[in-house]
C-alpha positions as a printed NumPy array, in Angstrom:
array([[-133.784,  -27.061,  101.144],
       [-133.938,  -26.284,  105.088],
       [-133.919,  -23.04 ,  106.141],
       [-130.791,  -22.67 ,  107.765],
       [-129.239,  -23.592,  104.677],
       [-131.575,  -20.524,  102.898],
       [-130.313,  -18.337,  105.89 ],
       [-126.777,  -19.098,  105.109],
       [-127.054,  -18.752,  101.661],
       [-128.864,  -14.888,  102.588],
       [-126.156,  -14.421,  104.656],
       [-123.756,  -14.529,  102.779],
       [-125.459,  -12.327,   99.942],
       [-125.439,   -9.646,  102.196],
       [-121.324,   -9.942,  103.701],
       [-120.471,  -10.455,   99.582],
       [-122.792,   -7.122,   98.768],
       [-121.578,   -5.389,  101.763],
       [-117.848,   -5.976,  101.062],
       [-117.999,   -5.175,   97.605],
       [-120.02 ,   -1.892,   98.513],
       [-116.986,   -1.198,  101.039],
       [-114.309,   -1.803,   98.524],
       [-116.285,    0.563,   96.2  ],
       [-116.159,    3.387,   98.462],
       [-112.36 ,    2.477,   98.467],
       [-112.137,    3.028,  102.455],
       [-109.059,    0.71 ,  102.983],
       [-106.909,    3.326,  100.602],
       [-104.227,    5.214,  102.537],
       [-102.938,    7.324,   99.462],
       [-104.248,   10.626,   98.663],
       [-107.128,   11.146,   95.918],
       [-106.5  ,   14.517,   94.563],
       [-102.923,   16.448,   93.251],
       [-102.659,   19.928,   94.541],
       [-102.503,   21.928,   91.541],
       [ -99.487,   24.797,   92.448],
       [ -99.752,   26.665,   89.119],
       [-101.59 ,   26.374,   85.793],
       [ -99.72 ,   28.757,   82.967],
       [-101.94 ,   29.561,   79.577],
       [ -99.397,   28.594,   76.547],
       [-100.703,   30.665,   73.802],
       [ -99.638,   31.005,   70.405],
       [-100.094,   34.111,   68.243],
       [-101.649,   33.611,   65.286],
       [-100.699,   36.11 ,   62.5  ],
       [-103.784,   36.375,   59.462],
       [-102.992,   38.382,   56.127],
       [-105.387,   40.734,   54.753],
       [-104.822,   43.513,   52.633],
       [-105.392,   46.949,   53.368],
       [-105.841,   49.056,   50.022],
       [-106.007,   53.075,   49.61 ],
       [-107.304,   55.424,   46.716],
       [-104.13 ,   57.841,   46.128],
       [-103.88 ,   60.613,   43.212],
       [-101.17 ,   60.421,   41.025],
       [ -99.589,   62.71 ,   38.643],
       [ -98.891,   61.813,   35.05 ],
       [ -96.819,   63.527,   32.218],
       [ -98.319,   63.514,   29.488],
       [ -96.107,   61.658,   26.564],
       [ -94.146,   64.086,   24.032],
       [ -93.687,   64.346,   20.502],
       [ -90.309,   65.855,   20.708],
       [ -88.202,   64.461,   23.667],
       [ -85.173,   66.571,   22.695],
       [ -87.133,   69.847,   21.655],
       [ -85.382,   70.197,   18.441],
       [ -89.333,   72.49 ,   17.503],
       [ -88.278,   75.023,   20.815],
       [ -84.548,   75.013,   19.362],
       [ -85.491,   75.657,   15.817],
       [ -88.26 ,   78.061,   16.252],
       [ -86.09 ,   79.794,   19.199],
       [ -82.807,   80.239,   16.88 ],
       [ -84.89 ,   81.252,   13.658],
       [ -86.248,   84.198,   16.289],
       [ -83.355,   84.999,   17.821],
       [ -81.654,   85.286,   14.365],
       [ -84.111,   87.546,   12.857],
       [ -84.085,   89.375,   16.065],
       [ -80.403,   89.504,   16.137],
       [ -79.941,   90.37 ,   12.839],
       [ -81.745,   93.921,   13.4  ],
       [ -78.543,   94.964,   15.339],
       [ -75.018,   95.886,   14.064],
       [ -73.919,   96.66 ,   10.489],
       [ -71.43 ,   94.719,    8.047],
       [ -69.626,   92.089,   10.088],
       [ -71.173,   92.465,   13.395],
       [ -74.665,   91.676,   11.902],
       [ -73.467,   88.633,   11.121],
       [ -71.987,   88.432,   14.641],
       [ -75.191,   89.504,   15.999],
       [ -77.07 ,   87.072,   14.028],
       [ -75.461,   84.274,   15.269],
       [ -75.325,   85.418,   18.595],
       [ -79.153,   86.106,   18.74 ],
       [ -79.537,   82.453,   16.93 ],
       [ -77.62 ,   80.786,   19.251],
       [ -79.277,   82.537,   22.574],
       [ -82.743,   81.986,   20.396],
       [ -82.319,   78.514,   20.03 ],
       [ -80.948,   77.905,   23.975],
       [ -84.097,   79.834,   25.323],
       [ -86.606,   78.092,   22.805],
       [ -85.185,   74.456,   24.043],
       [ -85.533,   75.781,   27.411],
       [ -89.525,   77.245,   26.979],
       [ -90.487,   73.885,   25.059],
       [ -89.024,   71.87 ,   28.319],
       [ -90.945,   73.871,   30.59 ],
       [ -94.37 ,   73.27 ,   28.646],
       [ -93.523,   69.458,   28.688],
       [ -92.768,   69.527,   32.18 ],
       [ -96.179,   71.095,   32.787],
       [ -98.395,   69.212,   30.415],
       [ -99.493,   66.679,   33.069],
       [-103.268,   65.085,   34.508],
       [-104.165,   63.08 ,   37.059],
       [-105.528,   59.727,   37.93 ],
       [-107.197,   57.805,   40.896],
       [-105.121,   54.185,   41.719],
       [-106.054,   51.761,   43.784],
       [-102.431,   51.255,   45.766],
       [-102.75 ,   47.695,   48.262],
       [-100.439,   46.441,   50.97 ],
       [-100.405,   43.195,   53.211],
       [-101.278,   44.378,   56.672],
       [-101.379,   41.384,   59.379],
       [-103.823,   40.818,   62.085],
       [-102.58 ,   38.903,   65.313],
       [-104.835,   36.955,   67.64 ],
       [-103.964,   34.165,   70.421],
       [-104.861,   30.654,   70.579],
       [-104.781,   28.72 ,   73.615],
       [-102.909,   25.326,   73.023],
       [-103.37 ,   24.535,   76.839],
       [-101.596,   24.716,   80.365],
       [ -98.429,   24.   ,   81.753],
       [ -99.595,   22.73 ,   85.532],
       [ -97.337,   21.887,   88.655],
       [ -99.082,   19.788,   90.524],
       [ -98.233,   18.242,   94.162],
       [ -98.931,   14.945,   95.247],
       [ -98.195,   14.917,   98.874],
       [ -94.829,   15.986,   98.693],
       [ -93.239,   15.365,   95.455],
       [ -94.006,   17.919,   92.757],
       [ -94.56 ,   17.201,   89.201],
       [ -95.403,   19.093,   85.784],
       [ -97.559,   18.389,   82.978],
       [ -99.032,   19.569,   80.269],
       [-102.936,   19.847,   79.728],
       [-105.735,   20.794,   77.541],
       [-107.872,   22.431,   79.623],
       [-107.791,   24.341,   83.448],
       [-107.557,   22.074,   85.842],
       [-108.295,   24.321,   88.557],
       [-107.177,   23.616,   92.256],
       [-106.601,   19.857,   92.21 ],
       [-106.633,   16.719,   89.87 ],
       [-108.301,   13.463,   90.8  ],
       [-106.024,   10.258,   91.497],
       [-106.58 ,    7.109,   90.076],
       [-106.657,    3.805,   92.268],
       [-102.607,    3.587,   92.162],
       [-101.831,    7.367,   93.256],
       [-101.02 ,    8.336,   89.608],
       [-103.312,   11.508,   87.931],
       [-106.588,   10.492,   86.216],
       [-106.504,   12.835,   83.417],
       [-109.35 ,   11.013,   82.363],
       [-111.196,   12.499,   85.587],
       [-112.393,   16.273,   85.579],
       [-113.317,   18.074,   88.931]])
């Protein structure tokens, strides 16, 4: 091999390095490389979690009865009234009398054994629960305008792109790319 042959051969080496180093740096491209980024809007969703939220309250029980319709009060409050009434008036208006003081007897003894019902109660400690919800945001990305000399686009993306977007090779975004 002579050497001008080896010198060519070098030569051209260096023009094939040196053209593919140019076309690397992508100097002959008259399009822009970056979008302007106009606006980049958070989309959030809210994000509702159930828990529940229980609470000691006192309640107030009636005790159960023997004698819902307080035929005892009736019976022991005519019997009374009878005897009582009975003490007053002579021939027919003792009779009168007693059933006038049975009949008020038995009224006011249905009316006492009510009132002891009513008031034979206790109390208890329950445990009373409700669903309460808790409400947090998730970021599901950005809604970006973007400007690429002067048309304007929008898209949607996962993550801030902040102030521009890289191009590819063809003038379309590189979402591939970050900055």
């Amino acid at each position: 091999m002579n050497k001008s042959m080896l010198a060519g051969v070098g030569i051209g080496i260096a023009a094939a390095s040196g053209i593919a180093a140019v076309a690397g740096l992508d100097v002959f491209s008259s399009g822009p490389r970056y979008a302007q980024v106009v606006t980049a809007t958070p989309i959030n969703e809210t994000i509702k979690t159930p828990r529940q939220e229980c609470r000691n309250v006192t309640v107030t029980h009636r005790r159960p009865v023997q004698d819902e319709n307080k035929i005892a009060g009736s019976l022991l409050g005519a019997v009374a009234g009878g005897v009582i009434g009975h003490q007053f008036g002579g021939g027919r208006g003792k009779s009168v009398a007693t059933v006038a003081g049975a009949l008020a007897g038995g009224y006011t003894g249905n009316q006492v054994q009510g009132n002891l019902q009513d008031r034979d109660t206790y109390s208890s400690t329950q445990q009373r629960c409700q669903t309460v919800y808790d409400k947090s945001q998730k970021l599901l990305g950005y809604d970006v305008t973007y400007k690429i000399g002067d048309e304007q686009g929008k898209i949607r993306m996962d993550h801030d792109p902040g102030t521009q977007i890289p191009l590819d090779g063809k003038g379309r975004l590189d979402l591939a790319k970050k900055v």
